[in-house]
N, C-alpha and C positions, 0 to 999 in steps of 0.2 A: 221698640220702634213705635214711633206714633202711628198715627192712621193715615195722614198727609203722604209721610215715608213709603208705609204700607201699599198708598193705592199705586204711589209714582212708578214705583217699583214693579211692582205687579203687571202696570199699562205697560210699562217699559218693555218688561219678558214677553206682554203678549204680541204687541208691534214687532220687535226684533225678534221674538220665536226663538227667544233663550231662555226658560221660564229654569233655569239651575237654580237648583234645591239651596244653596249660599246666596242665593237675592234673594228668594222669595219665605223657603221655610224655614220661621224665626225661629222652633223649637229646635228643630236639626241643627241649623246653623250654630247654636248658641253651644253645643258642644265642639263646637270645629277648633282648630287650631285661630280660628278667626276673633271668635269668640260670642259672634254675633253677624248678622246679615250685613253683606258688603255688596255697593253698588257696581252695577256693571259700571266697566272701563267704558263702552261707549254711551252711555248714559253722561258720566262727564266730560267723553267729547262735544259730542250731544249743547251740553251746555255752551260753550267759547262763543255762540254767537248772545245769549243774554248776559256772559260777560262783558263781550264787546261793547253791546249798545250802553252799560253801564259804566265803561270807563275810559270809552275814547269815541268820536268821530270823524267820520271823514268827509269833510264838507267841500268836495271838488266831486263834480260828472253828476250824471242823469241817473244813474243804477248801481248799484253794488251788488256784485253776482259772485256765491260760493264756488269759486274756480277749483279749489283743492285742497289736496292737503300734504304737507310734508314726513319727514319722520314723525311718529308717534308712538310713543313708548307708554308703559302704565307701567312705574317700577314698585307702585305700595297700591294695596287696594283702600279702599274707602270704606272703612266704618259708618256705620249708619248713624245717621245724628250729629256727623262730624260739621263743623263749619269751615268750609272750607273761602279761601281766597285765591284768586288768579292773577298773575301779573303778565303783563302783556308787553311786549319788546318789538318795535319795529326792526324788522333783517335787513328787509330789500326792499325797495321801489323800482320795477322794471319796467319801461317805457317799450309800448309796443303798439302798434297801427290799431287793436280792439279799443285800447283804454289803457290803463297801465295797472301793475301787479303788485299788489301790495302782500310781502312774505311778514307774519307776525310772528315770533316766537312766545309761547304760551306755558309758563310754568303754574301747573296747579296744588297747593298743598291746603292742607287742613294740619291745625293744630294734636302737638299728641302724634304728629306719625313726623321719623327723620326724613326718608325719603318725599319727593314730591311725588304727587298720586298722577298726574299726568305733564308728560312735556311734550307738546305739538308745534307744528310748523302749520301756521291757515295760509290758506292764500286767496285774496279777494282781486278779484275783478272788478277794477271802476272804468266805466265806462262814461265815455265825455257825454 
């Protein structure tokens, strides 16, 4: 694991107060079934909004507010050092008196794993 990995990781466990011996300790970890330090699940929740600004915008209303979130599943974990890519699916546009609701579906994978490492449902509030 680099040092970049090392510290994100580290900040990660200490903010969310999950500091598991499989994020953080490389030497442990590298015996696990894992094989190596795997990032938390919400760590690449975490991410979906610097995916967003990276590959779509929403150029209607005054605000976009993190209204929620849908199903979320982590069915692979994340090897460290993976690169990972996210594709983003518009569900729903739901027209409502605040703004209206935009539901994205979010498929995460990284190379090297079958399963995708995370599938979410965001849901943003844009406000007029």
């Amino acid at each position: 694991m680099d040092g970049d990995h090392a510290v994100r990781f580290k900040q990660f466990a200490d903010v969310a107060g999950d500091p598991q011996w499989i994020h953080v300790d490389v030497e442990r970890a590298a015996t696990s079934a894992f094989g190596g330090t795997i990032a938390h699940g919400y760590l690449t929740l975490a991410m979906l909004p610097a995916f967003a600004a990276r590959l779509y915008a929403i150029e209607t209303g005054s605000a976009r507010l993190n209204y929620g979130l849908g199903k979320v599943r982590f069915p692979a974990p994340v090897p460290v050092g993976s690169k990972v890519r996210a594709t983003p699916r518009i569900q729903e546009v739901r027209h409502l008196p605040a703004g209206s609701q935009v539901v994205v579906r979010w498929t995460v994978e990284a190379g090297g794993v079958e399963q995708p490492l995370c599938v979410a449902e965001s849901i943003t509030l844009v406000v007029p």
